[in-house]
C-alpha positions in Angstrom: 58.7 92.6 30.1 56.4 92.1 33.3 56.4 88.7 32.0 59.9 88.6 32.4 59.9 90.2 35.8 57.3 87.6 37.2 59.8 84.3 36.3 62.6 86.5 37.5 60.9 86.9 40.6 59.3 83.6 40.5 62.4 81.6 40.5 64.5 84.1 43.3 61.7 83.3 46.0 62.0 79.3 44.4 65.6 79.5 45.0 65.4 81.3 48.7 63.3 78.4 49.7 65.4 75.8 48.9 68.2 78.0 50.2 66.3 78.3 53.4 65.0 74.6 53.9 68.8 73.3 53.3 69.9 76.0 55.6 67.1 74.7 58.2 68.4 70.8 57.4 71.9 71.9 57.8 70.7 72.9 61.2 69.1 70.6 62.3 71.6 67.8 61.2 74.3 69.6 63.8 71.1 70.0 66.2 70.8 66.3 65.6 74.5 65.4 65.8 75.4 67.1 68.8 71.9 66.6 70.7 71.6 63.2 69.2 68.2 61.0 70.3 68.5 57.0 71.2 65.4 54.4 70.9 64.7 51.1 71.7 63.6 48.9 68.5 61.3 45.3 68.9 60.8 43.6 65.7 57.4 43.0 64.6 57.3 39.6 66.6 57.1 41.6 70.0 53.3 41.7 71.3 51.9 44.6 71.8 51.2 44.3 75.1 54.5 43.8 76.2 55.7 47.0 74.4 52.6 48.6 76.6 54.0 47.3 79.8 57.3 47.9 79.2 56.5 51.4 78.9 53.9 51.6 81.8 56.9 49.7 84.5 59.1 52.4 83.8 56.7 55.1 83.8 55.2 53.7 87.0 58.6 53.4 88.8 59.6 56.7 87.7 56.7 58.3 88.9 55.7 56.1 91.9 59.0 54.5 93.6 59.6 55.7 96.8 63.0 56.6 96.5 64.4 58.5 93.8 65.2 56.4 90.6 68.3 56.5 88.4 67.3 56.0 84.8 70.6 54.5 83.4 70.9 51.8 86.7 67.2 50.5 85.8 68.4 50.4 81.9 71.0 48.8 83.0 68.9 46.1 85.1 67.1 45.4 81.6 69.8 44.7 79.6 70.8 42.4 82.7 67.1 40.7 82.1 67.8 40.2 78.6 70.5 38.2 78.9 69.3 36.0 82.1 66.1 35.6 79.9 67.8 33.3 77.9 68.1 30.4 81.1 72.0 29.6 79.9 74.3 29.4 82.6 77.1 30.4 80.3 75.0 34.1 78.9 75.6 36.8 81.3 75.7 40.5 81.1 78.8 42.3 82.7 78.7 45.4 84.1 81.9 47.8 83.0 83.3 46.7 86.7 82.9 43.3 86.2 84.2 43.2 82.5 87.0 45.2 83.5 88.0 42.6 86.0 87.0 40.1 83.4 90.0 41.2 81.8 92.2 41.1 83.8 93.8 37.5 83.0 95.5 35.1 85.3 98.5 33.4 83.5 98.9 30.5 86.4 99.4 33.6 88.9 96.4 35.1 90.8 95.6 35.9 94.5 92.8 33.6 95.5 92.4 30.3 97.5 93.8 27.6 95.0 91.2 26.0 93.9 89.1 25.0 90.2 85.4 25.0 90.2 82.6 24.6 87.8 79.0 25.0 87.9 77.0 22.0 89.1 73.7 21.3 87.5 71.8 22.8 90.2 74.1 26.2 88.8 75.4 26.3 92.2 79.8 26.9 92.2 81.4 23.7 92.8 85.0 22.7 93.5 86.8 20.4 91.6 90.1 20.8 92.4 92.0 22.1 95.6 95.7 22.2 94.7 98.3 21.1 96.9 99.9 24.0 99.4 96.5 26.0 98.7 95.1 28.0 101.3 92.2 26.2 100.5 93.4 22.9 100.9 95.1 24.2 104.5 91.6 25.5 105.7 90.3 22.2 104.5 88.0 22.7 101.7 87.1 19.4 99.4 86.3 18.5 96.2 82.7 18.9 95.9 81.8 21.4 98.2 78.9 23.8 97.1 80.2 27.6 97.5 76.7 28.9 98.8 78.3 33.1 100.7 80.9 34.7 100.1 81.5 37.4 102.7 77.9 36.6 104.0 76.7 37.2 100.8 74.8 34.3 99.1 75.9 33.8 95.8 73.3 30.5 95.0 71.4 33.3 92.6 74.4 33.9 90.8 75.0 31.9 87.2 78.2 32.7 86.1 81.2 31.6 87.7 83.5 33.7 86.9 81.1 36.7 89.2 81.5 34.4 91.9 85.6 33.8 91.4 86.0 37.7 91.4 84.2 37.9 94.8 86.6 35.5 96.2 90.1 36.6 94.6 90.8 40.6 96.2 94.1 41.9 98.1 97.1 39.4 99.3 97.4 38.7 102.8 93.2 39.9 103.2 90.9 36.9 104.4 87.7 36.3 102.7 84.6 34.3 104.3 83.8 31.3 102.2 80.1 28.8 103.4 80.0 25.8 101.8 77.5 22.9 101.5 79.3 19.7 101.6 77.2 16.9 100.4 78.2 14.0 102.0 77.5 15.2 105.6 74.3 17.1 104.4 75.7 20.7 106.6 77.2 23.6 105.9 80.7 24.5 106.6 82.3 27.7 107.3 86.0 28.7 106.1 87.9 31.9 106.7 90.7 31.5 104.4 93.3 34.1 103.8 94.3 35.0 100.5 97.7 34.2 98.6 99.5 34.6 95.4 99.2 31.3 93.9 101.1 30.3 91.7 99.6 26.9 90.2 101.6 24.1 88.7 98.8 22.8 85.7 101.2 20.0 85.0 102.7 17.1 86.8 104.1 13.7 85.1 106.0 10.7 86.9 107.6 7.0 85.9 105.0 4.0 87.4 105.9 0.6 87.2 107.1 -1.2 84.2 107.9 1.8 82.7 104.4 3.4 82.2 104.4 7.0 81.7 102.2 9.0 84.1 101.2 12.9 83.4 98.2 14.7 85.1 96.4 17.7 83.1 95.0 19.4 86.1 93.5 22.6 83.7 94.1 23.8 79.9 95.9 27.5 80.6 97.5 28.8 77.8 101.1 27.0 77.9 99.3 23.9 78.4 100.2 22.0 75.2 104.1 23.3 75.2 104.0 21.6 78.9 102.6 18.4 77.4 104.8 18.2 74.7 107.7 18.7 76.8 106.7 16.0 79.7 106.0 13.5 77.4 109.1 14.0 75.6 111.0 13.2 78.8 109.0 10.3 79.8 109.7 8.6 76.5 113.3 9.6 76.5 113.2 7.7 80.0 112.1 4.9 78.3 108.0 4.7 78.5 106.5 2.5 76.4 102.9 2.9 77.7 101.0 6.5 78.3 98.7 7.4 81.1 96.6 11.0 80.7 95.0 12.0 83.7 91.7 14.3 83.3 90.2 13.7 86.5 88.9 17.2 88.2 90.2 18.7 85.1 87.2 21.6 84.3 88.7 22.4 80.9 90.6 25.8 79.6 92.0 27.3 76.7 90.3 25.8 73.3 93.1 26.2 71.2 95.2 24.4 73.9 93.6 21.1 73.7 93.2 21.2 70.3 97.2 21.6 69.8 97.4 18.4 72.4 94.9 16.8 70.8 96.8 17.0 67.2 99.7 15.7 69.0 98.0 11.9 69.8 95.5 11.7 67.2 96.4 10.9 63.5 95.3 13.2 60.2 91.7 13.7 60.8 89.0 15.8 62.3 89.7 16.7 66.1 86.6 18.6 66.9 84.0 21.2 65.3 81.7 24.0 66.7 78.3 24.4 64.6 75.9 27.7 65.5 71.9 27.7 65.2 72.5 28.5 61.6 74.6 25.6 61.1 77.4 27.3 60.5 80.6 24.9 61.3 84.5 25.7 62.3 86.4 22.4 62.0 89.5 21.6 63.7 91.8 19.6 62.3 95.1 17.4 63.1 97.8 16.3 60.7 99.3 13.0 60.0 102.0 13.2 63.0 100.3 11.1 65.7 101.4 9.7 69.1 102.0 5.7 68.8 102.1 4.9 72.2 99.9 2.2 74.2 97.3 4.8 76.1 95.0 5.1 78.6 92.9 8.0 80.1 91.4 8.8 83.2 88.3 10.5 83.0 85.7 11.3 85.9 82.1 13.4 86.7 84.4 16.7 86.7 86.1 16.3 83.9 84.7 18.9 81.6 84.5 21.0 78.6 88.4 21.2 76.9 88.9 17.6 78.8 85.9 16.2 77.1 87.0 17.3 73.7 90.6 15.8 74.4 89.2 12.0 76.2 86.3 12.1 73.0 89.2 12.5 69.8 91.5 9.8 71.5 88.2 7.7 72.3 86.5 8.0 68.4 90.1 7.7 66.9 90.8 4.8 69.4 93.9 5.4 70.4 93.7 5.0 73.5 91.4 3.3 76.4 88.9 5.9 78.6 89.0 4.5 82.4 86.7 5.7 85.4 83.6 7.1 85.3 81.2 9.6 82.6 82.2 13.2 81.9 80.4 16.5 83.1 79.0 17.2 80.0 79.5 20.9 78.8 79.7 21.3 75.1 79.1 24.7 74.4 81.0 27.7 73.1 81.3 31.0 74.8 82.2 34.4 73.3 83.1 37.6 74.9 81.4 41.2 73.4 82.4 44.2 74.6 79.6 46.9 74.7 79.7 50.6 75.3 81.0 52.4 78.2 83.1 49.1 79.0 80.3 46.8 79.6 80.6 43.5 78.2 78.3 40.6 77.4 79.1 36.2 77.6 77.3 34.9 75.3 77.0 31.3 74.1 77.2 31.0 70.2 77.3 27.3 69.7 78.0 23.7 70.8 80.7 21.7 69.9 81.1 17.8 68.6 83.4 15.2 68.5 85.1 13.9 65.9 82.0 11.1 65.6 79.6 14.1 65.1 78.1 13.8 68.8 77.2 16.7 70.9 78.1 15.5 74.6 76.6 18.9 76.1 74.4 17.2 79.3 75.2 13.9 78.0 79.3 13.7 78.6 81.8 11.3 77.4 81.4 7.6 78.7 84.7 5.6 79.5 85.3 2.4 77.8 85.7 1.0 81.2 83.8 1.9 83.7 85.6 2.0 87.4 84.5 3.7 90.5 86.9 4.6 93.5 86.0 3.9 96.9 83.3 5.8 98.1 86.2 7.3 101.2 87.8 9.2 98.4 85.0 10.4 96.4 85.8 13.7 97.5 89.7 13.8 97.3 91.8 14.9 94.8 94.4 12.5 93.0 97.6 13.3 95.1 95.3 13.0 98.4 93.9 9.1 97.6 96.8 7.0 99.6 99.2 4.8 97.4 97.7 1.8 96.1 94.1 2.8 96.9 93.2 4.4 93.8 91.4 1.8 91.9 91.1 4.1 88.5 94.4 4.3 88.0 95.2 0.8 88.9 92.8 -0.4 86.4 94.1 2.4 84.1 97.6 0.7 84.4 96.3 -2.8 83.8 95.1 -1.8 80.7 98.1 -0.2 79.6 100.2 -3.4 80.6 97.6 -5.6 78.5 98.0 -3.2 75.0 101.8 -3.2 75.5 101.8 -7.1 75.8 99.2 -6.7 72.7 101.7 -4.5 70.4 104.7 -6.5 71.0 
């Protein structure tokens, strides 16, 4: 009977235990959930050191710094390191401010100066374009000036463009303080340039001589290829039997965009594919509906990205002739994250090649025939080079006129 009273016992103070520790798990899994703790994980290939001094810098800032420190902004400034750790132009951490303006898209309207601009190789913002009735153009900025302040702040530090475009776009009617370094008088320019709605034309096609077709891609936005489509269609209804595709000063755009043009000219085939570190590859393709039409395209040192990919397909397929000078050269991929609280991250995830399986990033695509224009216009946009001077696209019509006389 005591026997029996023992395992009775026995296995009541067995089952308060385990009734006490879940009870005590339960408790601490709410603590956990609504208290919950956060750490910062390196994988084994992280030196110990390093771990030791991260540690120690914020210790020693906390304790040390003579003004008081907020935690979250010097987090913050870390994850910021992170990303400018990686030395790409085109990786950049955003800030929930910045992302949220990040956001907020332009579809060909946007209050700014008018003009396109790329980073230079020196990562210093450069214009490529000033479009015509600009405030920029008015104040008498050029193609190739170096934005260096904005508002007296300098901006040389900053990588990523679109930081510095967000400085310079604010309020209609407002004026913002632009210096420049213009290169081919080795000074620095000051512009106080009040801000407009602009409302950009991306597009613009004509009727030369001899019935040569003439249309002008000044940027890739995202009605771009619907625009094409539609210009050319009128030229050739007019009666074109030769093509000219201007790309000078273009700095790219939408991706999808030139792809869609670029299935439009070039016959069944590969167009362009991206390819990450892990060799993973996205291929885009055309079908067999192709453009037959004699061709040539005008191609310069600020023709980038989305133009490259466009003047490369036409190039490998050979359907048409490139005329002018070498290509930027940016052949990467861009993605957009968005992080907690809003924050955001740009991150490059791989490089793209043309249809030939070269990757132009820092190399660019090389015309067929190499022209240069006169060093007086080196600096001008298209529309501002006078009538009969431009020697690109008077070389660019020659050629035409020869692979007209060739197909007939």
């Amino acid at each position: 009977m005591r026997s029996k009273r023992y395992w009775l016992f026995a296995t009541i103070c067995v089952l308060s235990a385990i009734a006490l520790f879940a009870a005590g798990f339960f408790m601490h899994s709410i603590v956990d959930f609504l208290n919950p703790t956060y750490s910062i994980q390196f994988s084994q290939d992280v030196s110990r050191e390093n771990i030791i001094n991260f540690n120690q810098v914020k210790s020693i800032l906390m304790k040390t710094f003579y003004l008081d420190v907020d935690e979250n902004k010097m987090l913050e400034g870390a994850i910021r390191g992170m990303a400018d750790s990686m030395e790409d132009p085109y990786t950049v951490y955003y800030s929930p401010e910045q992302m949220q303006d990040f956001k907020e898209k332009s579809t060909g309207s946007y209050v700014g100066i008018g003009v396109t601009v790329f980073m230079d190789e020196s990562e210093i913002l450069t214009v490529s374009e000033t479009f015509a009735g600009s405030p920029a153009k008015a104040a008498g900025m050029r193609i190739g000036d170096k934005i260096v302040k904005v508002d007296g702040e300098d901006v040389t530090a900053i990588r990523d463009s679109d930081l510095i475009v967000q400085k310079i776009r604010g309020v209609p009617d407002t004026k913002v303080q632009i210096t420049v370094y213009r290169p081919e008088i080795n000074d620095y320019i000051d512009f106080e340039i009040v801000r407009q709605v602009i409302n950009l034309v991306y597009i613009e096609s004509e009727m030369l001589e001899d019935n040569i077709g003439y249309v002008q891609l000044k940027l890739f936005d995202e009605d771009i290829a619907f625009d094409f489509a539609t210009h050319v269609n009128e030229l050739i209804r007019q009666g074109a039997n030769g093509l000219i595709i201007d790309l000078r000063n273009n700095p790219g755009g939408d991706y999808g965009q030139v792809v869609r043009i670029a299935d439009m000219i070039v016959p069944s085939g590969l167009i362009v594919y991206t390819e990450d570190k892990n060799g993973h590859k996205e291929e885009e393709r055309s079908d067999p509906n192709e453009l037959n039409m004699p061709m040539t395209v005008l191609i310069n040192e600020y023709s980038a990205s989305a133009s490259e990919i466009l003047s490369a397909a036409i190039k490998d397929y050979q359907k048409g002739t490139l005329v002018g000078k070498t290509t930027f050269g940016k052949g990467l991929v861009q993605q957009i994250i968005e992080l907690e609280g809003g924050a955001g991250l740009k991150v490059t995830i791989s490089k793209y090649f043309t249809p030939s399986g070269v990757c132009i990033h820092g190399i660019g695509v090389t015309p067929d025939i190499e022209v240069e224009n006169d060093e007086r216009y080196q600096y001008y946009s298209v529309e501002d080079i006078p009538e009969g001077e431009d020697m690109q696209l008077s070389r660019a019509i020659e050629e035409v006129k020869r692979l007209i006389s060739e197909n007939r």
